[in-house]
C-alpha positions in Angstrom: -4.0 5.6 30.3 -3.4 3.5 27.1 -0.5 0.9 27.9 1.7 1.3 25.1 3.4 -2.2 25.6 0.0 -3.5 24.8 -0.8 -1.4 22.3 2.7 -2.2 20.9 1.7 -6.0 20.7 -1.9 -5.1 19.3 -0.6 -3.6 16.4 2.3 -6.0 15.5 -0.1 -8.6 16.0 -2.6 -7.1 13.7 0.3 -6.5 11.0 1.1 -10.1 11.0 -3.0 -11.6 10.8 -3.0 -9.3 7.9 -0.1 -10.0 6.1 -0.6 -14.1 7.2 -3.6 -13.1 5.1 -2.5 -11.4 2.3 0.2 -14.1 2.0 -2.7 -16.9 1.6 -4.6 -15.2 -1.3 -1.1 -14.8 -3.2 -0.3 -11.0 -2.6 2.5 -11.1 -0.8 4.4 -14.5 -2.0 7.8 -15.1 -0.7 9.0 -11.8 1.1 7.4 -9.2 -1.3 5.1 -6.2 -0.2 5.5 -4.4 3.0 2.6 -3.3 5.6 2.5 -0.3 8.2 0.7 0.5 11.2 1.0 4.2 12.9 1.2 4.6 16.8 -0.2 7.5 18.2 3.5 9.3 19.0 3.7 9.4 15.1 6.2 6.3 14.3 5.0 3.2 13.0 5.6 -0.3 12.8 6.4 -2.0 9.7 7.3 -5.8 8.6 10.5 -6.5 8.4 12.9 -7.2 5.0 13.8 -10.4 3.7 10.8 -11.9 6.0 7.8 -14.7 4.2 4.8 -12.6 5.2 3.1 -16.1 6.1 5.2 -17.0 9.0 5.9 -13.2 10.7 6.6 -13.3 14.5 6.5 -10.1 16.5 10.0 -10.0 16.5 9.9 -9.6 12.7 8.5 -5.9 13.0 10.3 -2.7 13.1 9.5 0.5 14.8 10.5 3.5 12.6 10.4 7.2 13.9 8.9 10.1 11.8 12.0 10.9 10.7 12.5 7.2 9.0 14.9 5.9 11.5 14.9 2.7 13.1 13.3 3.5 17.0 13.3 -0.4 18.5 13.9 -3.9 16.6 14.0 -7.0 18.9 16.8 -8.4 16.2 19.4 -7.5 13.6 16.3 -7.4 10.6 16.1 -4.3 8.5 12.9 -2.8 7.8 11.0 -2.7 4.0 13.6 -1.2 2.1 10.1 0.8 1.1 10.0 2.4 4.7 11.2 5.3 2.9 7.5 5.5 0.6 5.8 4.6 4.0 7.6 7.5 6.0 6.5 10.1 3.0 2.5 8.9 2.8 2.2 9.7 6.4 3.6 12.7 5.8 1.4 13.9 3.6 -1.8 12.4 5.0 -1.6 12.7 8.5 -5.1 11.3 8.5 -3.7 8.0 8.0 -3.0 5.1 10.1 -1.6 2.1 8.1 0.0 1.9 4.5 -0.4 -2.0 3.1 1.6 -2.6 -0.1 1.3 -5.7 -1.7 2.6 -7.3 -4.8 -0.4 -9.0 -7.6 -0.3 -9.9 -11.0 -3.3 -8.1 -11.9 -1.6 -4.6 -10.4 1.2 -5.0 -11.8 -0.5 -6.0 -15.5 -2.6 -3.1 -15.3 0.4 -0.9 -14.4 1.8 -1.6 -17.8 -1.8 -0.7 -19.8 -0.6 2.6 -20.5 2.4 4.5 -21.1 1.2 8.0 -19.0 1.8 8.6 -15.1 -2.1 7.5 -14.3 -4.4 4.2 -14.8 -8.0 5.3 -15.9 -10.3 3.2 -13.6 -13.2 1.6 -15.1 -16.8 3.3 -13.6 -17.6 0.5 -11.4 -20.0 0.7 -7.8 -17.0 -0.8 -6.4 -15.3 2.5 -6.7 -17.8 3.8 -3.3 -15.5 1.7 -1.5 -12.6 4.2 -2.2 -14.7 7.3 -1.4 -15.9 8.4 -5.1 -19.3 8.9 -4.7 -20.1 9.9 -8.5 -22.4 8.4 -11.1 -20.1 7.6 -13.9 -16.6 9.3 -12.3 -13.5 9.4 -14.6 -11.1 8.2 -11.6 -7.2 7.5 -12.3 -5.1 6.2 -10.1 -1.6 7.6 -9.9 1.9 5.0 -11.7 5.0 5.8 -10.5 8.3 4.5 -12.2 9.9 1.8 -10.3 13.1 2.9 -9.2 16.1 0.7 -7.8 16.4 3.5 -5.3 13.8 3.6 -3.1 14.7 6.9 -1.9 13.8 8.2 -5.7 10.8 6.5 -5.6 9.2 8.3 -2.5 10.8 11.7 -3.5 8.5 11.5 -6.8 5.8 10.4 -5.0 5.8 13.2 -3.0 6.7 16.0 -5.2 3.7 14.7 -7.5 0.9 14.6 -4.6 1.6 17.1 -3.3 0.9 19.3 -6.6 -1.5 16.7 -7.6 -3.6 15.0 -4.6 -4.8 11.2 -5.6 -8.4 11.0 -6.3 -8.2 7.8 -4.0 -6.0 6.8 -1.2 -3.9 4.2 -3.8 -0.6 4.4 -6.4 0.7 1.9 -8.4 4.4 1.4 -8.6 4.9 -0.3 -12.3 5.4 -3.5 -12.2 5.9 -3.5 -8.4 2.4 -3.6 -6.8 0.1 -1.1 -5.5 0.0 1.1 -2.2 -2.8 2.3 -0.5 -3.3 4.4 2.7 -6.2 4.6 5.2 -7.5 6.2 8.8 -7.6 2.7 10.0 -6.1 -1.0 9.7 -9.6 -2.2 8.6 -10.4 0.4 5.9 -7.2 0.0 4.7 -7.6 -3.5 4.1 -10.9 -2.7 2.6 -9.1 -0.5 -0.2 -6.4 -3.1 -0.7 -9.4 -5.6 -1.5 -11.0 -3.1 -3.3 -8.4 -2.1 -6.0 -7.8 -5.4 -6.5 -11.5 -6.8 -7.3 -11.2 -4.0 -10.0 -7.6 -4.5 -11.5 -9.2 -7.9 -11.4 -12.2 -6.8 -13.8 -9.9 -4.7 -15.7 -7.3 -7.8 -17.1 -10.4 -9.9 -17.3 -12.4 -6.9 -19.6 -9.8 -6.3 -21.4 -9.0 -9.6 -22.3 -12.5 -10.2 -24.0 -12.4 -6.4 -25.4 -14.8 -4.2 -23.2 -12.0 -2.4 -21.7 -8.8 -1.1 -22.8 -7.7 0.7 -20.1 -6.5 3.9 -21.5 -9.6 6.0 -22.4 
């Protein structure tokens, strides 16, 4: 039988390598973005509000039921005031296991190359990574408007997939950073590293006129 106290401490633990992580490459600088881990009951764990995601301690992660209420905290921190968008993607992907959000440059330039609800992707071989297996695909990846209510935010999210299922496991939120979902911790890092190489390729493209981003 699994020991969930030490299953508790894995994950928290993995939350803060990969957000110590993130925070060294510049994605999550001061206390921006927010990552999630699942737990097998169906809450998760998420980093804390208002906490640099290069210093976390376990005590700076919150354990959040299904129904987005707070389930154990070790102190008086909140959690991401983006729970909320959390909460709804594993609701409507109960395949996944962790939600990383982090906050770039590059995502959030890209976010602004058109004025429509969805980024066209460039057709790169990086795009396998993110489970489009297509020689030449036409992939877009889903903008949402960024809201001061959180609460708005996550309702349009899910009204919109739910009609409209993503093409990969990722949104942007315009100028706020980009989300993405995954079956496991390590794919989900994978796809974080992977939409960034390619907002990456799309500011530098565009910038010397091989890619404009909106065709």
């Amino acid at each position: 039988m699994t020991n969930p106290i030490l299953t508790d401490y894995r994950l928290r633990f993995e939350l803060i390598n990969t957000a110590r992580s993130f925070y060294q490459k510049g994605w999550m600088v001061g206390t921006a973005g927010n990552l999630s881990i699942r737990r097998e009951d169906g809450s998760f764990w998420i980093t804390a509000s208002g906490c640099s995601k290069g210093e976390l301690l376990l005590s700076d992660c919150v354990r959040i039921d299904p129904n987005g209420k707070v389930q154990e905290s070790s102190t008086d921190l909140k959690p991401s005031a983006e729970t909320a968008i959390h909460q709804i993607l594993y609701t409507l992907f109960p395949e996944a296991q962790a939600c990383y959000h982090i906050h770039t440059i590059e995502s959030n330039l890209v976010s602004q190359f058109v004025p429509e609800d969805h980024l066209p992707l460039p057709p790169l071989e990086m795009l396998k990574g993110l489970g489009v297996y297509e020689e030449k695909p036409s992939c877009v990846i889903p903008i949402f408007a960024n809201h001061l209510q959180v609460s708005r935010i996550a309702a349009e999210i899910q009204q919109r997939l739910t009609t409209t299922p993503p093409q990969i496991p990722a949104l942007l939120i315009r100028d706020h950073g980009v989300t993405v979902w995954a079956s496991c911790t390590t794919a989900a890092r994978n796809y974080i590293e992977i939409v960034q190489y390619i907002f990456r390729y799309m500011v530098a493209a565009r910038n010397i006129g091989i890619w404009k981003g909106d065709k």
